[in-house]
C-alpha positions in Angstrom: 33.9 29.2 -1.1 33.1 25.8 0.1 33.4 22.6 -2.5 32.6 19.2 -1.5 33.5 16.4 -3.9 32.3 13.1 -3.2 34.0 9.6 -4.2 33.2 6.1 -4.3 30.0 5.2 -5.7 30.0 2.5 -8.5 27.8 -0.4 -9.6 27.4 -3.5 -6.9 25.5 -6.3 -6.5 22.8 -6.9 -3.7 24.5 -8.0 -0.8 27.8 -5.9 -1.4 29.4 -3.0 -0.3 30.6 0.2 -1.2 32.3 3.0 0.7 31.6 6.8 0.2 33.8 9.7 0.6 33.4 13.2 0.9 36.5 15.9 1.1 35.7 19.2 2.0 37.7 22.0 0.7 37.8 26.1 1.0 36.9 29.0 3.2 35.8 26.2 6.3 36.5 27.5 9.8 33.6 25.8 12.0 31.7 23.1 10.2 28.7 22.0 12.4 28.0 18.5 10.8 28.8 16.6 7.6 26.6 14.3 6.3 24.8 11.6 3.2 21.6 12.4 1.4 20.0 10.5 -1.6 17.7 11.1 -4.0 15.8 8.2 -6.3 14.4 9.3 -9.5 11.1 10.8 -8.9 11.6 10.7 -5.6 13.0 13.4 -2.6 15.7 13.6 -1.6 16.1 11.8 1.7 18.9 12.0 4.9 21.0 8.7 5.0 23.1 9.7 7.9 24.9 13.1 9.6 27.6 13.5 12.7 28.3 16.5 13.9 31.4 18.1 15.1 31.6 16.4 18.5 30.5 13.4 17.0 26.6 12.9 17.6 25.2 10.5 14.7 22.0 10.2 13.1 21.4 7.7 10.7 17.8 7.2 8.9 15.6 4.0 9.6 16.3 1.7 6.6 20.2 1.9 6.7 20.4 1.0 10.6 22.3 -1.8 11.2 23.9 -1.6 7.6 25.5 1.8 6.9 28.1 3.3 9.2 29.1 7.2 8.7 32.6 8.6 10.6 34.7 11.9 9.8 38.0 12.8 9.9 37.5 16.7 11.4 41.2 17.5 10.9 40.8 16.5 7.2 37.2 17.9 6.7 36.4 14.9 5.7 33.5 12.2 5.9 33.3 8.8 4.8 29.8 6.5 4.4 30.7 2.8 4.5 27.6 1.1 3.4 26.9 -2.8 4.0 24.4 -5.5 3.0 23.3 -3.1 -0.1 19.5 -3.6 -1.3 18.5 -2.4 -4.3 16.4 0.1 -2.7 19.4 2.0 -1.8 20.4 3.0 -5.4 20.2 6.7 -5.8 22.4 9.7 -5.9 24.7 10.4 -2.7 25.1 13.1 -1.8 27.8 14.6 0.6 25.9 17.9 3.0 27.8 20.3 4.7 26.3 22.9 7.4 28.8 25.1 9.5 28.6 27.3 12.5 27.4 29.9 10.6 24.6 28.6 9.1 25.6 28.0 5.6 24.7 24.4 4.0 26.5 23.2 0.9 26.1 20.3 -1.3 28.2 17.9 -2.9 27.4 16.7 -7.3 26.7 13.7 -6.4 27.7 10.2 -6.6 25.8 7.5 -8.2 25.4 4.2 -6.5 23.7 1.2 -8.1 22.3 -1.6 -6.6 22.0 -4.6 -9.2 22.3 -7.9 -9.8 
C-alpha cells in the first residue's frame, strides 16, 4: 500500500510564497511520475505540475513562470515551490502518484490560502 502525505500549505498573502511537500511511502518499486493537483470549491480538480522519473516536467499555463516542481527519486519524494501567489491559486493541493504499473494514488490534501 502506497500513502502520500503532503506538507506545507498554510495561509499567505498575495505576492508570497509557500513550498509544498509530498513524501511517498510503502509498497513503491517503479513510480512513473509524481506530481500537484488542485481543486477550488465548486470547481475540478485541475493539474498544477508533474515530472516523471527521468525528469520530464509539465507544469499548467497559469503557474508558468511562478511555480517550480523537483523530486528527490531516492526519497520518493516531491516538493512544489510556489512563487508570486495570486489568490486564484487558493485550493486544495494535492500530491499524485502513478507508477510503472499503472496504479495512481492520491495524497489528503493540503490547504493553501491566498489572502490579504
Amino acid at each position: 500500500q502506497v500513502q502520500l502525505v503532503e506538507s506545507g500549505g498554510g495561509l499567505v498573502q498575495p505576492g508570497g510564497s509557500l513550498r509544498l511537500s509530498c513524501a511517498a511511502s510503502g509498497s513503491i518499486f517503479s513510480v512513473y511520475l509524481m506530481g500537484w493537483y488542485r481543486q477550488a470549491p465548486g470547481k475540478q480538480r485541475e493539474l498544477v505540475a508533474i515530472i516523471t522519473r527521468d525528469g520530464r516536467i509539465d507544469y499548467a499555463d497559469s503557474v508558468k513562470g511562478r511555480f517550480t516542481i523537483s523530486r528527490d527519486n531516492a526519497k520518493n519524494m516531491v516538493y512544489l515551490q510556489m512563487d508570486s501567489l495570486k489568490p486564484e491559486d487558493t485550493a486544495v493541493y494535492y500530491c499524485h502518484l502513478v507508477s510503472h504499473t499503472s496504479y495512481a494514488y492520491w495524497g489528503q490534501g493540503t490547504q493553501v490560502t491566498v489572502s490579504s
